[in-house]
C-alpha positions, 0 to 999 in steps of 0.5 A, spaced: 927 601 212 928 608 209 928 613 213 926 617 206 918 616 203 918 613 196 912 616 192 906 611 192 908 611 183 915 608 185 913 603 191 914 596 188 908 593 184 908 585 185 915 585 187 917 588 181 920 596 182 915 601 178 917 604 172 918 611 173 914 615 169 918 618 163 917 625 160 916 625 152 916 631 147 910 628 143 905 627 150 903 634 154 903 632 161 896 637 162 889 635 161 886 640 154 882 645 156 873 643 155 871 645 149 866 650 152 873 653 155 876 653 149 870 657 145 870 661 150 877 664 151 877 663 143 870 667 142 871 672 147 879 674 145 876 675 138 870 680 142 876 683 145 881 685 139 875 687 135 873 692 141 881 695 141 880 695 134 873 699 134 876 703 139 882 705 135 878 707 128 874 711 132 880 714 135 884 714 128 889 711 132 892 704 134 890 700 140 890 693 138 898 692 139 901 687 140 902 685 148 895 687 149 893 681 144 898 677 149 893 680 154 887 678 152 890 671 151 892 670 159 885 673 160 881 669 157 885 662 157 886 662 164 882 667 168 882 664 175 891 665 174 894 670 178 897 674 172 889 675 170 887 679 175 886 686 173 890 689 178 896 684 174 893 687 168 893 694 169 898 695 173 904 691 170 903 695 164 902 701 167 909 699 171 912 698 164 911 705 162 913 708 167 919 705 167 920 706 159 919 713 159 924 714 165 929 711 162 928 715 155 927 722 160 934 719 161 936 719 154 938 712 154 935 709 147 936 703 142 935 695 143 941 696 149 936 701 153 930 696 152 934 690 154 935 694 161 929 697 161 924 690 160 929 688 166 928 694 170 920 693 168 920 685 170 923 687 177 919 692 178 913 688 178 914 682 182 917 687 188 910 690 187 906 683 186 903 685 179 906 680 174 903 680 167 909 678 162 905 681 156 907 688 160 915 686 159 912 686 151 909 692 153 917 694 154 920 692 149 915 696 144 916 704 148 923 703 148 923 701 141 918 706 138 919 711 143 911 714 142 910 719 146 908 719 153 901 722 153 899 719 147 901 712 148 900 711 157 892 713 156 891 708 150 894 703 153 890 704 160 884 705 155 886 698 152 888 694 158 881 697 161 876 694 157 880 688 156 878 686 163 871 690 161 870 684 157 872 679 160 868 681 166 861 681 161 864 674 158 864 671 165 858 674 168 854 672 162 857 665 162 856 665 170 863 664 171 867 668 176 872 673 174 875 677 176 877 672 182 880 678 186 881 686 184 886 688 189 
């Protein structure tokens, strides 16, 4: 006798050992979403873009960029995943920026800057519990665009906001929950 637990699916079967189960690139080993999930996220990630670029034309400016669409991706696919939340959306980005426009103050520029700062930035946000990996692309842009601070942080904010803000009228029309928590 083993002093070690076999697994049920490795215990033989009519005296014969199990296979064990064998990974194949061609099977995804997670179920597919519902087709009402996946008309939901679809539809309300569309909603949710052309909101941003409501918002931008009205502004004349750009708010549909592209780690908010990566965003709108986690928030609407998986809205009950911690990385959904709205304290990880708002606060990953927000983080991002924070550190990018510290490390251009310092004047540290170019892809080399936005590889140390992307860096900083995911190591900020898991110290302080607001992973969101869309905010890394967050990083990545303000080094390689270097916008101005007061003009990038509060369109992003703006943006970030009512993603969430979407999502959340998505799920109460749906009766579904969201956000599973604030704080």
């Amino acid at each position: 006798m083993s002093i070690f637990r076999v697994p049920k699916a490795y215990v033989p079967v009519d005296g014969r050992p199990a296979e064990e189960p064998r990974a194949r690139w061609w099977r995804v080993a997670e179920p597919r979403p519902s087709r009402r999930t996946t008309a939901s996220a679809a539809v309300t990630t569309s909603v949710a873009l052309a909101v941003l670029v409501a918002v931008g034309t009205a502004l004349h400016q750009t708010v549909l960029i592209p780690p908010l669409a990566a965003t709108t991706a986690i928030v609407t696919a998986t809205p009950a995943s911690p990385l959904a939340q709205p304290r990880h959306v708002l606060g990953a980005h927000m983080l991002a920026c924070l550190v990018c426009f510290t490390v251009l103050a310092l004047g540290w520029h170019g892809p080399w800057a936005a590889a140390v700062a992307c860096g900083v930035a995911c190591g900020v946000v898991l110290v302080l519990k607001v992973a969101h990996p869309p905010a890394m692309a967050t990083a990545v842009m303000i080094m390689l665009t270097e916008p101005r601070a007061t003009h990038f942080v509060p369109l992003l904010a703006a943006g970030a906001s009512l993603l969430v803000l979407v999502q959340l009228v998505s799920s109460r029309v749906q009766r579904e929950v969201y956000p599973t928590s604030w704080w």
